[in-house]
KEVEXRO-729643 format. One record per residue (C-alpha): residue number from 1; residue in one letter; x, y, z. Coordinates in Angstrom, 3 decimals. Example, Ala and Ser with C-alpha at 12.3 -4.5 7.8 and 13.67 -1.06 7.14 Angstrom:
<pts>
seq: 1&type: a&c1: 12.300&c2: -4.500&c3: 7.800
seq: 2&type: s&c1: 13.670&c2: -1.060&c3: 7.140
</pts>
This chain:
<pts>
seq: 1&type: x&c1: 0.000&c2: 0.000&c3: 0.000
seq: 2&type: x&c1: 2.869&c2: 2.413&c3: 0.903
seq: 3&type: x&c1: 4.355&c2: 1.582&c3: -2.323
seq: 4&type: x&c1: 1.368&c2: 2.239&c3: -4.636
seq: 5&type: x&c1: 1.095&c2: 5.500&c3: -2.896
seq: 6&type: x&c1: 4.064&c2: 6.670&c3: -3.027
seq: 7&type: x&c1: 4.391&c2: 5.710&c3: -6.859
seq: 8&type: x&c1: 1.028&c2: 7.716&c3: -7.534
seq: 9&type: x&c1: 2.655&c2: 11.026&c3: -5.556
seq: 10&type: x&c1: 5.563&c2: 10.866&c3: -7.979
seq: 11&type: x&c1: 3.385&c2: 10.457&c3: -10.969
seq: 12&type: x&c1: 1.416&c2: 13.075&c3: -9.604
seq: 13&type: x&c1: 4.644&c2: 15.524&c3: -9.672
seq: 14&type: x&c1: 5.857&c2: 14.791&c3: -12.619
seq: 15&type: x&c1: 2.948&c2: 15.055&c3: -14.621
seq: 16&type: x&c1: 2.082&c2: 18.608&c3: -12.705
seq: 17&type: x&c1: 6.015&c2: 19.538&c3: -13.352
seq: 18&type: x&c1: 5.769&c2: 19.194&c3: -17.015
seq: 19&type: x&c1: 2.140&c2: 21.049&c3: -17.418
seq: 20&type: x&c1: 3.603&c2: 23.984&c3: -15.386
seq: 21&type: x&c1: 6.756&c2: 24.053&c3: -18.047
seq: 22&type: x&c1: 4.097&c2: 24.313&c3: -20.816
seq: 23&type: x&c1: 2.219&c2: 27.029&c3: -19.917
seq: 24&type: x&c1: 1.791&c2: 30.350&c3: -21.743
seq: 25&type: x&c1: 4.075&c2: 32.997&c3: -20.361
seq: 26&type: x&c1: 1.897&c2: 36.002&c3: -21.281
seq: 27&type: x&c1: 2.481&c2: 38.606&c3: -23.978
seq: 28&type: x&c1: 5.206&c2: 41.508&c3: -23.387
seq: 29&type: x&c1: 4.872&c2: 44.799&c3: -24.334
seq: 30&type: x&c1: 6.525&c2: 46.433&c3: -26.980
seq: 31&type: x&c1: 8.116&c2: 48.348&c3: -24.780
seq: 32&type: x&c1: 9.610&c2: 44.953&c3: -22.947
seq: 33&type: x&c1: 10.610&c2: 43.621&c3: -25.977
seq: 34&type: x&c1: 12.906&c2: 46.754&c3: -26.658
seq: 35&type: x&c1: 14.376&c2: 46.065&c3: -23.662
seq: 36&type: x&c1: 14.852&c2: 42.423&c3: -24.391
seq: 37&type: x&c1: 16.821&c2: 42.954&c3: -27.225
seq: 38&type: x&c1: 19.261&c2: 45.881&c3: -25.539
seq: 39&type: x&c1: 20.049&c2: 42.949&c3: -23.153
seq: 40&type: x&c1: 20.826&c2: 40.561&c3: -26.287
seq: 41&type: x&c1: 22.711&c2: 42.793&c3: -27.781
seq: 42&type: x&c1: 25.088&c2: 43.480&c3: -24.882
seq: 43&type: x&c1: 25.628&c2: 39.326&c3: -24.520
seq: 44&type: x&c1: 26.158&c2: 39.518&c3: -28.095
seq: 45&type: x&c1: 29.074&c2: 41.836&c3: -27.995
seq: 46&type: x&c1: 30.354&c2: 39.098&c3: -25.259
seq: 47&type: x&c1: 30.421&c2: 36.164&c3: -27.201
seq: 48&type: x&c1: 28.386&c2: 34.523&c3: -30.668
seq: 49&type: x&c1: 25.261&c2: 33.399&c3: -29.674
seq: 50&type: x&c1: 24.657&c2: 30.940&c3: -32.320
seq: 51&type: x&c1: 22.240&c2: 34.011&c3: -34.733
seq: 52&type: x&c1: 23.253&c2: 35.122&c3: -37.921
seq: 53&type: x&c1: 24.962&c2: 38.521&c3: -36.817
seq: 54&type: x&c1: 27.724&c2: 36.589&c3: -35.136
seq: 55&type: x&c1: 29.978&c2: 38.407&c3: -32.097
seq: 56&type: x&c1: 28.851&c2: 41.901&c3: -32.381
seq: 57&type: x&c1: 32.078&c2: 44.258&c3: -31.558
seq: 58&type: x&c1: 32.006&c2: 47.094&c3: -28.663
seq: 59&type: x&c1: 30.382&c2: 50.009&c3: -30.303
seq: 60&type: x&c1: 27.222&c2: 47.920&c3: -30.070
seq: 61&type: x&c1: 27.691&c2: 48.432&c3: -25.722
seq: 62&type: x&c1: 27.393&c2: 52.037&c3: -26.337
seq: 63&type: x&c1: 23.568&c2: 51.758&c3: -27.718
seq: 64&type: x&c1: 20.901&c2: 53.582&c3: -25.462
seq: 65&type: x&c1: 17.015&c2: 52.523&c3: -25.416
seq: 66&type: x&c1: 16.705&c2: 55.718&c3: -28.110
seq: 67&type: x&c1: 18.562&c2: 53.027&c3: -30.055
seq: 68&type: x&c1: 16.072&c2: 50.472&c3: -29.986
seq: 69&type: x&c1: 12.456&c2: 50.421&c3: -32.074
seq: 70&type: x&c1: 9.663&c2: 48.213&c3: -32.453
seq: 71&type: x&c1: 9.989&c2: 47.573&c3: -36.435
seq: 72&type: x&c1: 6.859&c2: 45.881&c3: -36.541
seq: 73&type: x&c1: 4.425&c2: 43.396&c3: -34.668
seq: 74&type: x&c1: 2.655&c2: 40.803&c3: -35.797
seq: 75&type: x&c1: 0.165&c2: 37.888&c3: -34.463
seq: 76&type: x&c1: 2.900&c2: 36.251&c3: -32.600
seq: 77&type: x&c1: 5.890&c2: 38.007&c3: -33.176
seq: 78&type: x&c1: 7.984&c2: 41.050&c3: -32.864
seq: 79&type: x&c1: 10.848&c2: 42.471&c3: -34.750
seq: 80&type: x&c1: 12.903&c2: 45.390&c3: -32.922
seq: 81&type: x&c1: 15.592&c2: 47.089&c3: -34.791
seq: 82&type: x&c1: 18.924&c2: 48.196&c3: -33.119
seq: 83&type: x&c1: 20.849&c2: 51.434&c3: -34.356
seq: 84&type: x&c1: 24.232&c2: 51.686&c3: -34.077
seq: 85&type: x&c1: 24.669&c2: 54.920&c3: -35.262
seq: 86&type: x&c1: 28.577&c2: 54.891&c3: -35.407
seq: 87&type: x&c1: 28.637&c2: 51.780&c3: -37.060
seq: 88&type: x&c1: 25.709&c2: 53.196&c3: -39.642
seq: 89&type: x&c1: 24.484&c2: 49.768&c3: -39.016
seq: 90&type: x&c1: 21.088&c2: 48.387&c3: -37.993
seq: 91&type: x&c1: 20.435&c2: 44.688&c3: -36.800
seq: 92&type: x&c1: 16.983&c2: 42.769&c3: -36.293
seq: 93&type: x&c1: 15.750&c2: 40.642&c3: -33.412
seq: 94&type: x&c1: 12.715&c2: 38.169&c3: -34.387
seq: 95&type: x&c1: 10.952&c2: 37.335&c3: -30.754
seq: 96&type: x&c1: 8.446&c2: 35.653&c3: -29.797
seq: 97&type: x&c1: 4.922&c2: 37.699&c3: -28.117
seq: 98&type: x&c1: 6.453&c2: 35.664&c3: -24.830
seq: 99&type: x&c1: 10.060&c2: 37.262&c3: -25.286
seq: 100&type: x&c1: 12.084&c2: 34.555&c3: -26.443
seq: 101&type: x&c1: 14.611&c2: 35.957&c3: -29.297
seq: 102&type: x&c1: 14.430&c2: 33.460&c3: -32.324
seq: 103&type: x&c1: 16.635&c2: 35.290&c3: -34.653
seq: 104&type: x&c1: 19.176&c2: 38.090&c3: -34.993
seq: 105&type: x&c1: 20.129&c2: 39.948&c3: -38.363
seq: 106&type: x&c1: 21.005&c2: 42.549&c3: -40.637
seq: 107&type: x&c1: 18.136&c2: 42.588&c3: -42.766
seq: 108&type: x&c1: 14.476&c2: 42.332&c3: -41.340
seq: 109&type: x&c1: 13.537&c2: 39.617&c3: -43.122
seq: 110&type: x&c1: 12.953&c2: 35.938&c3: -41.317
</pts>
């Protein structure tokens, strides 16, 4: 009896565990999501992050939130562009409506 109830309490956690890691994280603001990608580009003049833009070098630390504009929203996604005015460059972050940067390029097509 201890058994069987102890194996149905750890079925019961896991199975609650995984719906919790599944659920929707809510939508972010434009607004956020400028913000999200001031803090990707910082870690990206760190180290490559695996997106099409590569390392990014340190002019891109310099950017301020002026720097950073929603280029468009759509269903479930936003693009914000980064200028970096002393490179006369301008890189694109595809995210997710939950935040989560998919992408990273120079042009703004994904």
């Amino acid at each position: 009896m201890k058994t069987l109830i102890a194996a149905l309490f750890i079925t019961l956690i896991f199975t609650t565990s995984s719906a919790f890691a599944h659920t929707d994280h809510g939508k972010i603001s434009p607004k956020v999501a400028t913000q999200i990608a001031a803090k990707a580009t910082q870690k990206l003049t760190f180290k490559d992050l695996g997106f099409k833009v590569g390392k990014l070098d340190q002019s891109w630390k310099s950017l301020t939130s002026e720097d950073f504009k929603l280029h468009s929203a759509e269903a479930n996604r936003y693009i914000v562009s980064a200028n970096n005015k002393s490179e006369n460059k301008t890189i694109y972050f595809l995210m997710t409506m939950s935040g989560e940067v998919l992408k990273v390029n120079s042009e703004a097509k994904f």
